[in-house]
N, C-alpha and C positions, 0 to 999 in steps of 0.2 A: 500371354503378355498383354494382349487386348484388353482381358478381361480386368488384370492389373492397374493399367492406366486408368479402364472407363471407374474404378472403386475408386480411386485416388481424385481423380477429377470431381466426383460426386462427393467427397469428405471434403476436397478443398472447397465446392460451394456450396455445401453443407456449414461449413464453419464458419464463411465469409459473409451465409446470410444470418445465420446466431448472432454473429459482430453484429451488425448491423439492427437485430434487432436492442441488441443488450446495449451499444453505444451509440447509436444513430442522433436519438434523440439528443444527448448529450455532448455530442459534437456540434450537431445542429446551433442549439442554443449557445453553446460558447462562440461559435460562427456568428451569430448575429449580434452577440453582444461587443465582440470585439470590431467588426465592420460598422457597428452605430457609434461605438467613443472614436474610431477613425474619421466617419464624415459629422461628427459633431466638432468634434476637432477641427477641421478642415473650414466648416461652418465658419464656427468663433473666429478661427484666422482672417479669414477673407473678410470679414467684418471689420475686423479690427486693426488689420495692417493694410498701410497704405497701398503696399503693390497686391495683394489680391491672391498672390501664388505662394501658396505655403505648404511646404512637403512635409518640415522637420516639426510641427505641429501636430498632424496627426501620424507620425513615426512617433513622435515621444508618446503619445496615449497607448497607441498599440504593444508598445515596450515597457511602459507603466502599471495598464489593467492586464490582474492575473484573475482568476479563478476566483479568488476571495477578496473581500476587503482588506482585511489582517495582510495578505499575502501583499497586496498593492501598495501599503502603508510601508510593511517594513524592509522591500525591495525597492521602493519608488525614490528613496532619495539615491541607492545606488546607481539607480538606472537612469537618472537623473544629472548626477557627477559624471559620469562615464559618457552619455549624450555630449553634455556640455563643453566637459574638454574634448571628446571630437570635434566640435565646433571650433573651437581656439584652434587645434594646432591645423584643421585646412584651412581656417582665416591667416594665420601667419606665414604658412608653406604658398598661400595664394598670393599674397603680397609679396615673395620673394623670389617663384620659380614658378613655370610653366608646369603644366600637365604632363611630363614624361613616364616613361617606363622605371625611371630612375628615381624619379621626385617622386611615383606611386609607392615604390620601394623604401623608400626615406619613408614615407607619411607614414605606411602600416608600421615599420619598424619602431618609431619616435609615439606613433599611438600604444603599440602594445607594450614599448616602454614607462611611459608617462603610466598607465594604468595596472601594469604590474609596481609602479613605485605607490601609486596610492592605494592599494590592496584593493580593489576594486576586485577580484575575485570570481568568480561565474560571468559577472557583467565587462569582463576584459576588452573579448574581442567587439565589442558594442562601441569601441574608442574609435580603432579603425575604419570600421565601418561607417559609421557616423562621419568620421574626417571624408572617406570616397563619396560618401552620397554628398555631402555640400560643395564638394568640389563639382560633382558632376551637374548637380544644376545652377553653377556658376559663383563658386565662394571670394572671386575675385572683385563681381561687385555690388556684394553685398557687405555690411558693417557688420564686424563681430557680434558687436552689439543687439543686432535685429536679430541676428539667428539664436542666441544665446534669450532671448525673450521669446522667441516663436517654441523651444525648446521648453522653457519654462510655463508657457500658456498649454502647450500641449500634455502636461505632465499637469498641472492644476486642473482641466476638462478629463481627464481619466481620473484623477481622485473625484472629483465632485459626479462624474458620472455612475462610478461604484456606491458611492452614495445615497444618489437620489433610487436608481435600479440596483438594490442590491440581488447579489446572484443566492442561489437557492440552499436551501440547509441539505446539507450530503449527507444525514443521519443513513437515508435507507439505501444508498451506494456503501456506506460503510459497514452498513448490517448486509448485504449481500457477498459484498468481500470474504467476511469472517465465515458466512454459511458455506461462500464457495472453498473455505480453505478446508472445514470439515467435512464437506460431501468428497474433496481430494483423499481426505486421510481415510474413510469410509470404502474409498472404491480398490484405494490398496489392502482394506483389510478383506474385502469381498474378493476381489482378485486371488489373495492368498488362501483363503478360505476352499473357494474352487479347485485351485490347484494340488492343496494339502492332500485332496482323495487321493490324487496319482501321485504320491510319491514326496518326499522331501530329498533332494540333494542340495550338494554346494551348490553348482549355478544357479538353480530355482531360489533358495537363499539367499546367494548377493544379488541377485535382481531384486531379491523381496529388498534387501537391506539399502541398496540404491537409491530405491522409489521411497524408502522413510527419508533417507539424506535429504533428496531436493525438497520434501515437503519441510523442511526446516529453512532451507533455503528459499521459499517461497513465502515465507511466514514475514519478511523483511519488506516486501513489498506492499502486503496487507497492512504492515503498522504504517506504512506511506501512507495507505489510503485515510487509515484510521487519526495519521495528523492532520491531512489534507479536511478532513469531516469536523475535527473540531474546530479548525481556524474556519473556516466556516461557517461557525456561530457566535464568532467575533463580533462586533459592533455589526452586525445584523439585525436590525428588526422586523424579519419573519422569526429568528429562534427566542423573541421573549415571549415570557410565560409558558414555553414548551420544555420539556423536560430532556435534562443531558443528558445523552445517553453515553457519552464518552468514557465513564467508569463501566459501566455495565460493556462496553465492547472490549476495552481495555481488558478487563480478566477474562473474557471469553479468548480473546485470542492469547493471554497466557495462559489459559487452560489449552489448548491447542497444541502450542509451543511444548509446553510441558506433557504435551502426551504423545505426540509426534518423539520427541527425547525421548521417551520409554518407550513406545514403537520401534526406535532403532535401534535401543538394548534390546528386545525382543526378538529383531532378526536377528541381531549378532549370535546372541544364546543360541538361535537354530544354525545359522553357519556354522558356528563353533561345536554343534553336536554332530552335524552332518559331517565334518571333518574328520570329526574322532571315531565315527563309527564304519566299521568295515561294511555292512550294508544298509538295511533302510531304517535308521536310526531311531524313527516311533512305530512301534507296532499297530497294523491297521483299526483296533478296537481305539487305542489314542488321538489317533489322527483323524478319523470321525468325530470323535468328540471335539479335539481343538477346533476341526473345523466348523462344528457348530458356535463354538467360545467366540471364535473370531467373526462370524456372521452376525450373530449377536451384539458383539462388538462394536462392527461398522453401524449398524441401525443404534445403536445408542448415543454416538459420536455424530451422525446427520442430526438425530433428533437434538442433540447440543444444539449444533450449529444453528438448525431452527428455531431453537427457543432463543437464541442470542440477537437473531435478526430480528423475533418478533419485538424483543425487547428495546432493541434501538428506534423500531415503529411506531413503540406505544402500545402494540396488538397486546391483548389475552386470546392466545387457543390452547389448542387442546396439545402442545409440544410438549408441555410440562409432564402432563400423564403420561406420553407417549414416551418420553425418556423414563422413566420411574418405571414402569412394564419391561424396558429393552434392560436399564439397569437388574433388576431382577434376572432376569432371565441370563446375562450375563453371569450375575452371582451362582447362579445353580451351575452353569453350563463350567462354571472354574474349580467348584465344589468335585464334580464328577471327575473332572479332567487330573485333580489332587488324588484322589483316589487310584486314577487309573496309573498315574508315577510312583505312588507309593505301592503296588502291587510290583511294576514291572523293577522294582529296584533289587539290587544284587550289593553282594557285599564285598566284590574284587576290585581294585583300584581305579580299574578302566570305569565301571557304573560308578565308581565315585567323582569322580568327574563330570559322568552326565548329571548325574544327579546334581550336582552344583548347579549346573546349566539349566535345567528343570527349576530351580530355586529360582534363579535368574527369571524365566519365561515368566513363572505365575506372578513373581514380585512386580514386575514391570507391567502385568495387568493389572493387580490393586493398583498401582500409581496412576495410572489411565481413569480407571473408575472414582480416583479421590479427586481425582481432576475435573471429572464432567457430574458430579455426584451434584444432585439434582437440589437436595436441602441446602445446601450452602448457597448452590444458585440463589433458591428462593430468598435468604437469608440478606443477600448481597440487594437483590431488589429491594426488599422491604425496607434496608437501612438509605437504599438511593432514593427512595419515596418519600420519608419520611424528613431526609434533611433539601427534600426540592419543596415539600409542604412548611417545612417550617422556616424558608427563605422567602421573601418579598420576590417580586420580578424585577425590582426594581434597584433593589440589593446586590441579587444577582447580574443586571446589569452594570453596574459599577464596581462590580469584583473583576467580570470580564475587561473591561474597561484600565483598570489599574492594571490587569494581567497582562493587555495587550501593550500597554503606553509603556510599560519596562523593559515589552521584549521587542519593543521599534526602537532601542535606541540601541541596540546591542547586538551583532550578526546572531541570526539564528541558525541555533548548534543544533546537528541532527544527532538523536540519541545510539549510541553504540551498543547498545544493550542486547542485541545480536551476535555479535562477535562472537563470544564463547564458546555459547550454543552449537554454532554453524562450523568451527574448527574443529570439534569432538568425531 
């Protein structure tokens, strides 16, 4: 049981020190940019208002500046309403009633009312709170007025501070994403691959068929990253004249999606053989082989994920080859494995059914291979090359520009295009 704990405590800071190298730095950095538009803020107030003590100044910058520019523009005027009317209603609660347990009750209640009638939405409970904090450093006597300016100075210093320091282009956070989603789908097909020697049953099965589900369900978070990356390169200028990679990450993680989805037909086909078959439903000459299919498999699917990230970097290596070798070797190892179902097939009802099943297994492996099929990759590059050389930088900044100004005046809808997928 000792020996238990001391494994578990060695993976726990095992992992906490990975975090730490893989996010450190990028926690870091948002730490200090968000703590310099706070005491810039802070700065500009004391300068500029009379009494010298300004809280809600560098609150509105820290509730303003996000991550991106794009992101600060088109949250900043919500975050902004939502501040301000907290401001009004502990200015008005201030002027009429004392600080109670009762009157705190009133405020949060009459806050999260007012801000559910102006659809203020994510930025809700920012009404309440906002009302508590003016109250507590004295909203009785101060003028509306000044707080509702100190509010707005502080939210003008977090725009203009994104501005002058803009935050950094997330191209290679977004191409790690997408390699981390494929090195996932790779280690469930090496995992199975190992296991295939000893045996197929149903449990081994639906744990195979589990481990595809969440990887569809993990695919939803990665296209977060993959918005998060392009807003990004919004009116930023570190990303002119560097090349989008946004298209190019875009179909890698639909090639992903879409092989993950045949990955999970794939287990099903084997649950659903292992079910029907009274013992061990591929004979050991097959299951050798699949299991070479499927190892083969996983290293074709890394090397995907590799050539995707190199692409979002800008790198040329050597992934391209390395997939086109893993693709090959693939295509032999499905060739053989065809063979070896077309031998073991019988013509009684019960092998008609596997044999469906078997149709099922190898169909869901072409679908995987047209997925990560190496020429069309190339194909997709050359055409996102081609129309970044034949746009200006300048062009392209005012495409961005018009793309961002339409979608700051209109809430931004996160796309559902997941859903379906992730029900099946």
């Amino acid at each position: 049981m000792l020996d238990h704990a001391s494994t578990e405590v060695r993976q726990l800071l095992a992992r906490t020190v990975q975090r730490l190298r893989d996010r450190g730095a990028t926690a870091l950095t948002r730490a200090l940019r968000l703590t310099g538009a706070a005491v810039v803020a802070y700065l500009v107030a004391r300068w500029l208002l009379p009494s010298g003590r300004s809280v809600l100044a560098p609150l509105t910058a820290l509730l303003v500046v996000q991550v991106t520019l794009f992101s600060t523009l088109t949250t900043g005027i919500r975050r902004i309403a939502s501040v301000v009317v907290g401001v009004v209603v502990a200015a008005l609660f201030a002027d009429l009633v004392e600080l109670t347990w009762w009157s705190l009750a009133a405020l949060v209640a009459a806050g999260i009312v007012v801000g559910q009638l102006l659809r203020l939405r994510e930025h809700l409970l920012e009404v309440p709170i906002s009302a508590m904090l003016v109250l507590s450093i004295g909203g009785a006597e101060n003028k509306t007025e000044a707080r509702i300016f100190e509010t707005l100075l502080g939210a003008a210093v977090g725009v203009l501070y994104m501005l002058l320091l803009p935050g950094p282009v997330q191209s290679r956070t977004a191409g790690e994403a997408v390699e981390h989603q494929a090195d996932e789908m790779a280690d469930l097909l090496r995992r199975m691959a190992v296991q295939i020697g000893d045996g197929v049953n149903t449990e081994r099965a639906t744990e195979w068929l589990e481990g595809a589900r969440s990887l569809s369900r993990r695919v939803g978070r990665v296209d977060r990253v993959l918005e998060e990356a392009d807003e990004s390169r919004r009116l930023n200028v570190r990303a002119l004249g560097t090349m989008d990679p946004a298209p190019l990450l875009t179909s890698g993680l639909d090639a992903l999606e879409h092989s993950s989805v045949s990955l999970r037909s794939l287990c099903r086909a084997m649950v659903d053989r292992s079910r029907s078959a009274e013992g061990e439903p591929y004979p050991e000459p097959t299951r050798e082989v699949l299991a070479v299919l499927l190892q083969d498999l996983a290293d074709a699917v890394s090397a995907f994920g590799r050539l995707v990230r190199e692409e979002a970097e800008g790198e040329v290596g050597a992934q391209a080859q390395r997939l086109a070798q893993a693709l090959e070797a693939v295509g032999e190892a499905r060739v053989r494995l065809t063979e070896l179902l077309l031998i073991d097939r019988r013509d009684d009802a019960v092998d008609g059914v596997r044999w469906e099943l078997d149709g099922v297994l190898l169909a869901n492996v072409a679908r995987i291979l047209r997925e990560i099929d190496i020429e069309e990759r190339v194909r997709q590059q050359d055409r996102q090359r081609e129309q970044q050389q034949s746009r200006p930088p300048a062009v392209q900044a005012v495409d961005r520009l018009r793309a961002t100004s339409r979608e700051a005046v209109r809430p931004v809808r996160r796309r559902r295009r997941r859903g379906s997928n992730q029900r099946r």
